[in-house]
N, C-alpha and C positions, 0 to 999 in steps of 0.2 A: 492206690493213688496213681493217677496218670500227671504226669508234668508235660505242661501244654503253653505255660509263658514265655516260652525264648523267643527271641523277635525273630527266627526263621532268616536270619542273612544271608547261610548260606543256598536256599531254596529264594528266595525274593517273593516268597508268601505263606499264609501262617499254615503250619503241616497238620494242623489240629482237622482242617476244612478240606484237605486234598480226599479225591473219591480212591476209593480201593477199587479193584478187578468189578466189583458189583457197581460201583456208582455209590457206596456209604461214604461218608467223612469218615478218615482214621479214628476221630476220638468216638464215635459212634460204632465202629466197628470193637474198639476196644472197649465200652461199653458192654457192647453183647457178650465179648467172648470174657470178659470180669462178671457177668452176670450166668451166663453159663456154667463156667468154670467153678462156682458157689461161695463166691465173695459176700461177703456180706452186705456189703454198699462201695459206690463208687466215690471219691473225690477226685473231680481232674479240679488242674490249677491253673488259673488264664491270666493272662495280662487284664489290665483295665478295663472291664466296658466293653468283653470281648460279647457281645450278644450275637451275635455268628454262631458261637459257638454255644452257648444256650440255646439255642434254636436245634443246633445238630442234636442235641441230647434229649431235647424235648422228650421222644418216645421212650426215656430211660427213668424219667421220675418214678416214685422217686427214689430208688434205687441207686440214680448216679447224683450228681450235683456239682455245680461250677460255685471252686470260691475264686476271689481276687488276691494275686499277690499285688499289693499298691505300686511296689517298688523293684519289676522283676529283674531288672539291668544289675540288683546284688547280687545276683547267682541263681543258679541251681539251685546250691543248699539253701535259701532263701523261698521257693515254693516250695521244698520239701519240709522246712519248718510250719510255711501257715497251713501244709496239709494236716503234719502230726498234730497241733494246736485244734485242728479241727476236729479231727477226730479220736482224739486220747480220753478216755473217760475209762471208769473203774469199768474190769471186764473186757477190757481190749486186751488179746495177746500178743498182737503182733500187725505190721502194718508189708503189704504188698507194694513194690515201689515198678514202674517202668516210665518209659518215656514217650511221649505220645509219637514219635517219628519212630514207632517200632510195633506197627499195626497186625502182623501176621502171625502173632503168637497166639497159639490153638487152646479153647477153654480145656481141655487134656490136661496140657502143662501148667494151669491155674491150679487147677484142683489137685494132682500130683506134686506141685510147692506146697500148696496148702498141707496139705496129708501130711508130707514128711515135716514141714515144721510144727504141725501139732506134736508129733509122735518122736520126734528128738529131744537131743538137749542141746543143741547148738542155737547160738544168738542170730546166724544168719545162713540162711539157705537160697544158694541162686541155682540157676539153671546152667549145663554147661553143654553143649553141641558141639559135635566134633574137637574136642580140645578148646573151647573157645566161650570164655563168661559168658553171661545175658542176661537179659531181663524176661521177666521181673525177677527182684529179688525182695526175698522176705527179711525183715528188720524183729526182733520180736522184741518184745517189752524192754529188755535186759538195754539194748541198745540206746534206748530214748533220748536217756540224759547226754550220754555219749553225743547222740548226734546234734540236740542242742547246744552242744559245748565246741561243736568241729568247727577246726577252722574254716571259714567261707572260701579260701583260698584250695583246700585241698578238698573240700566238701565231704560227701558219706566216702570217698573210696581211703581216708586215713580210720574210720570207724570200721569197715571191714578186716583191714590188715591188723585191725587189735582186737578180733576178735574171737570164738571160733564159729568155721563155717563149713556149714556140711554144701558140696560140690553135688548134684543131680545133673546123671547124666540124660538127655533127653532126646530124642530123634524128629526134635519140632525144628527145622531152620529160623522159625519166626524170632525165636531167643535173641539171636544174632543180627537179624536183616534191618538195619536203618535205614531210613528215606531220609538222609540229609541234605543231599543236590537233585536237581532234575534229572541227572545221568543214573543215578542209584534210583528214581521211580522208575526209569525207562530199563534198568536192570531188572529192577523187581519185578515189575508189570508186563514189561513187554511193548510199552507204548510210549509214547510222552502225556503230561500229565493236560488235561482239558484245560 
């Protein structure tokens, strides 16, 4: 699940469409590397009517798929709910969560959360770089109700702290690097953004 609804205020355009180092849109980049990585399917989650951003996915069907949060100004935990909804069906173990302004995470560290949270028994397994959380992080079944139940105010991070969670440690920076202002793409990249 990529979350890709936030109105971007502090960038002043939506992060889902900014080009990476190659010229891809973020949420196409993280396409690939969720499709790499051996996700099963993608869900990102957009604001209203974002056809921008279906268009950037296009080459991913149908493997990825844009749905609509009607109402994203609820929160965060609000596209993470119409994600779970979307994709919970008998047979789902477990759901991959990131944030679509965190583009440089390597299909490596997909596959390597995936792996260990199949093969544990903890309910959440994130990535950790240098000392330092990231995304994605893996939710597994056990968590579900939990997170439909979390307050919107604290959103998934009061669902973590009541759970257990296995820590991976990884040598991908991408875990960590957000594009939240123009100054952090021109960190990231090297440039300002086109």
């Amino acid at each position: 699940i990529v979350l890709a609804a936030g109105r971007s205020s502090r960038f002043g355009r939506p992060k889902a469409l900014l080009p990476d180092d190659a010229g891809q849109p973020f949420a196409a980049r993280l396409a690939a590397a969720f499709k790499a990585g051996g996700a099963e399917s993608l869900v990102i989650v957009s604001r209203p009517d974002d056809e921008d951003l279906r268009r950037a996915i296009e080459p991913f069907l149908p493997f990825a798929r844009v749905i609509e949060n009607a109402d994203p100004d609820r929160g965060q935990l609000s596209s993470l709910l119409e994600a779970l909804d979307a994709v919970d069906r008998p047979g789902v173990r477990g759901i991959m969560l990131t944030l679509v302004d965190m583009p440089l995470v390597q299909p490596s560290t997909i596959a390597r959360l995936r792996d260990v949270a199949f093969h544990c028994a903890a309910a959440i397994v994130r990535p950790v770089h240098r000392g330092r959380h990231g995304h994605p992080v893996v939710f597994m079944r056990a968590t579900f109700d939990a997170l439909r139940r979390a307050d919107p105010s604290q959103g998934a991070k009061a669902v973590v702290r009541s759970h257990a969670v296995v820590d991976v440690a990884v040598g991908d920076r991408g875990v960590i690097e957000d594009v939240d202002t123009p100054d952090d793409y021109v960190r990231v990249f090297g440039r300002p953004p086109e």
